[in-house]
N, C-alpha and C positions, 0 to 999 in steps of 0.2 A: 656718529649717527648711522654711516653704511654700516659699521661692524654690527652694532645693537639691531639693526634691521635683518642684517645675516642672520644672526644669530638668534634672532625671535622667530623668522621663518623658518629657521633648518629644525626649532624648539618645535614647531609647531607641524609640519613635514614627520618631523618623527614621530609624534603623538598620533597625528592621524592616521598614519602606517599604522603604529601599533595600537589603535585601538578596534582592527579590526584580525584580532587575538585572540579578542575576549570569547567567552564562550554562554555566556547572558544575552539570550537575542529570540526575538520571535522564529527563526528558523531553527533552533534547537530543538521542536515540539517532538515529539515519536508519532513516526506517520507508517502506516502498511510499507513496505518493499515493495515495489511496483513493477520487480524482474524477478519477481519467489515467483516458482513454478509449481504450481498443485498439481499433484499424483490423482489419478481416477482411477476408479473402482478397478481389480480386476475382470477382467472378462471368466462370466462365469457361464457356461455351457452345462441345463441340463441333460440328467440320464437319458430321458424317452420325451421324446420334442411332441410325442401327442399330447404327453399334456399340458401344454402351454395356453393360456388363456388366447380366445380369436380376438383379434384387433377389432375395438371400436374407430370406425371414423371421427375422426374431429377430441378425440381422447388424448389425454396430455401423456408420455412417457413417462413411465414408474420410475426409469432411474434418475432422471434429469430434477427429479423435486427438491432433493438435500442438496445438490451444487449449485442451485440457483440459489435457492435460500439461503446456501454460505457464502457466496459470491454478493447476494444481499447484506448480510452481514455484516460483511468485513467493507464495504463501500462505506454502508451507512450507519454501522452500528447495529446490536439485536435492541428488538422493539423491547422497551420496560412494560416488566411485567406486576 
């Protein structure tokens, strides 16, 4: 009776161990890298800085619009089109 109880326990000991092996499982999904480091633009300086458009107040930044909306992106998906 003890040996058949050993021996169903260590049966079952082992299975449990190894059933976590397997490679079928809700955490297998492909999810973003969450330590990938995006590159930004380079720094680009033009020729003659007269002519640079004057700053509106309260105006959103020209270059910040494509990294947000790829940082949108890649969070939640692109919108269907």
């Amino acid at each position: 009776m003890t040996r058949k109880f050993i021996i169903t326990s260590a049966s079952l000991l082992a299975f449990s161990a190894l059933s976590a092996c397997g490679s079928t499982s809700v955490f297998d999904r492909e999810r973003p890298d969450e330590f990938a480091v995006g590159r930004a633009a380079p720094l680009a300086v033009p020729a003659d800085l007269s002519t640079l458009p004057t700053p509106q107040p309260g105006a959103g930044r020209p270059q910040e619009g494509d990294s947000k909306q790829a940082m949108l992106d890649a969070m939640f998906g692109a919108p269907k089109q």
